[in-house]
Backbone as CSV, one residue per row, in Angstrom:
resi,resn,N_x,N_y,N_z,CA_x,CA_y,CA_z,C_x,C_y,C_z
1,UNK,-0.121,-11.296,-2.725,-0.451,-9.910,-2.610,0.537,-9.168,-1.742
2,UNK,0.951,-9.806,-0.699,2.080,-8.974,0.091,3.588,-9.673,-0.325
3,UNK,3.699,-10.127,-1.362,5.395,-10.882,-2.089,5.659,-11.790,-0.927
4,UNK,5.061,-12.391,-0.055,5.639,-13.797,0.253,5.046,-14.583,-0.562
5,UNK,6.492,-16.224,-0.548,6.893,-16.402,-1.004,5.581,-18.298,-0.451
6,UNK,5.240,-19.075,-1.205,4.270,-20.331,-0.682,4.719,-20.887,0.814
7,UNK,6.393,-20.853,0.395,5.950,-21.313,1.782,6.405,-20.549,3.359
8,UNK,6.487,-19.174,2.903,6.194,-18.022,3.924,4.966,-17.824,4.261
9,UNK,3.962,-17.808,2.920,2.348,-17.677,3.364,1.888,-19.071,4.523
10,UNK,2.233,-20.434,4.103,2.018,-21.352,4.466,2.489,-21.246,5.997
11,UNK,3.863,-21.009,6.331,4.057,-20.485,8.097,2.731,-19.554,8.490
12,UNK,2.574,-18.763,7.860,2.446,-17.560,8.790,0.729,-18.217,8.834
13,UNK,0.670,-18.893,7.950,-1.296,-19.503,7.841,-1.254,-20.111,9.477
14,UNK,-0.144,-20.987,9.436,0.140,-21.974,10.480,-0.222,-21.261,11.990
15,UNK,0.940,-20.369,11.935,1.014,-19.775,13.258,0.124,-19.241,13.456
16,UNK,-0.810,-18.150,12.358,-1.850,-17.987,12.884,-3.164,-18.342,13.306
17,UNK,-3.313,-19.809,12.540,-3.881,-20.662,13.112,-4.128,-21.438,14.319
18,UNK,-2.662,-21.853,14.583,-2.258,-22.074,16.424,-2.379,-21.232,16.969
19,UNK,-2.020,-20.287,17.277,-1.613,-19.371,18.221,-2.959,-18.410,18.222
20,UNK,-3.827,-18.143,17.288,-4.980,-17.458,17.881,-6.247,-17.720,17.272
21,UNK,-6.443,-18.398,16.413,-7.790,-19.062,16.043,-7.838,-20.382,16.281
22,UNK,-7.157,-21.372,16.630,-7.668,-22.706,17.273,-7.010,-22.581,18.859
23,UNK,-6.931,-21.584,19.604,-7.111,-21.551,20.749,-8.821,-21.719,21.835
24,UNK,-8.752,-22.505,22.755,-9.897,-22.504,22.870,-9.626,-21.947,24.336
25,UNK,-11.449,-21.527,25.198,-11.510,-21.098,26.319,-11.253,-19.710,26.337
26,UNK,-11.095,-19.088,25.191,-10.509,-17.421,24.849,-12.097,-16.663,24.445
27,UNK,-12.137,-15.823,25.209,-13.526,-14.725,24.778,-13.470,-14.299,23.074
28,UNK,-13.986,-13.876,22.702,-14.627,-12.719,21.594,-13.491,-11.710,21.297
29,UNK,-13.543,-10.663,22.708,-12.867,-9.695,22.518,-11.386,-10.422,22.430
30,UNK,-10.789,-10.956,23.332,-9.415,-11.519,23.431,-9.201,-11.778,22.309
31,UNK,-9.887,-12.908,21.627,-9.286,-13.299,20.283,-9.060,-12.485,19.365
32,UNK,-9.640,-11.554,19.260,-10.107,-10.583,18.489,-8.602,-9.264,18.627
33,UNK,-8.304,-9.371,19.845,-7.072,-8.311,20.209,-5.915,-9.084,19.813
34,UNK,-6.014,-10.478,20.079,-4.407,-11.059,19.338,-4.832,-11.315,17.779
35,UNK,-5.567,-11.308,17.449,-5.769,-11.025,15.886,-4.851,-9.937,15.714
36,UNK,-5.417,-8.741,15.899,-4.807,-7.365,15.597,-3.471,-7.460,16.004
37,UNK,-3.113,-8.258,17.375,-1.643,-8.127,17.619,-0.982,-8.797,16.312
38,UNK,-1.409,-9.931,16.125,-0.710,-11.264,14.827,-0.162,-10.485,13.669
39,UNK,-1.741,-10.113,13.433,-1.643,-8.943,11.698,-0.296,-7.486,12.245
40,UNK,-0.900,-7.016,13.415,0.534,-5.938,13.440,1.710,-6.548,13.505
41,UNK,1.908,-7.472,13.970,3.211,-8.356,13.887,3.720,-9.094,12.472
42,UNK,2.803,-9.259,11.646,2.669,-9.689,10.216,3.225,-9.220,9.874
43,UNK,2.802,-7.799,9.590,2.940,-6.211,8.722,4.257,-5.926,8.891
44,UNK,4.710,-5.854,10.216,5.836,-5.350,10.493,7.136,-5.985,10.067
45,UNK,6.831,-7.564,10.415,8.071,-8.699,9.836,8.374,-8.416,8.738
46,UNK,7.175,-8.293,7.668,7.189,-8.178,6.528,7.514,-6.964,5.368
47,UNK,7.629,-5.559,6.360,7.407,-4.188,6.182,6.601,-3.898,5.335
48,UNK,5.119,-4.240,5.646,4.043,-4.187,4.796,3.548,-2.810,5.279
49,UNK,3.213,-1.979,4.763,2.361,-0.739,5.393,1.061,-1.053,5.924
50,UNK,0.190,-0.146,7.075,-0.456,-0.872,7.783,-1.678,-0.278,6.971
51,UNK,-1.790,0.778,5.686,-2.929,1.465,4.445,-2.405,0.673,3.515
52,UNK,-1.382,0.130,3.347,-1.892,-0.624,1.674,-3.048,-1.460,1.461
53,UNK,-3.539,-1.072,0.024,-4.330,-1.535,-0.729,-4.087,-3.032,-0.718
54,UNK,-5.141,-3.840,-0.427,-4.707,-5.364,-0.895,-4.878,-6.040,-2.449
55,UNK,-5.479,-4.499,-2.804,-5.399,-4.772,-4.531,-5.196,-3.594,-5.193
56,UNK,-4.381,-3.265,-5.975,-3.521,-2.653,-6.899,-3.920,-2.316,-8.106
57,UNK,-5.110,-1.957,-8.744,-5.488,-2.231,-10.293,-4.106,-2.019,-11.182
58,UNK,-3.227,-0.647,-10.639,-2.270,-0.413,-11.372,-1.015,-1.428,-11.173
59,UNK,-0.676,-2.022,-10.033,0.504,-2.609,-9.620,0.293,-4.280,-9.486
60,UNK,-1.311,-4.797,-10.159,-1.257,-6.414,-9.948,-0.590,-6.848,-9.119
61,UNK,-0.993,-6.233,-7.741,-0.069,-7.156,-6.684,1.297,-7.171,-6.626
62,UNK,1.775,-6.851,-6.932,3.478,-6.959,-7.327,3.926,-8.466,-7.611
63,UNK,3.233,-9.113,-8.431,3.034,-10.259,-8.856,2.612,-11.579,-8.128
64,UNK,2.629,-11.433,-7.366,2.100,-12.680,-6.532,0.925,-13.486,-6.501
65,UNK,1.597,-14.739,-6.641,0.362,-15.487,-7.087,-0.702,-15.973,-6.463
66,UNK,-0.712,-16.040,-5.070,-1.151,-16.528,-3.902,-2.287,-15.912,-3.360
């Protein structure tokens, strides 16, 4: 849906996995703020807009299969 590529999705699953959902000893809110940091950091690597649609009726994703 955002044109990366298996194994770009597969990093970025990774890192965001380490780095802010299998962190432990972290509150609610905390986790919750490096979420939003991760995804703004996502978006940006990627120059994803931070309103796109994650589905397209007209544009099928821009093909991506993932």
């Amino acid at each position: 849906m955002f044109g990366l590529t298996a194994e770009e999705a597969s990093k970025e699953f990774i890192d965001l996995t380490t780095n802010v959902l299998d962190v432990n000893g972290v509150e609610a809110d905390a986790r919750t703020a490096a979420l939003g940091v991760h995804i703004n950091d996502l978006l940006t690597r990627y120059g994803i807009e931070e309103d796109m649609h994650l589905m397209d009726p007209n544009d099928r994703s821009k093909g991506c299969k993932l």
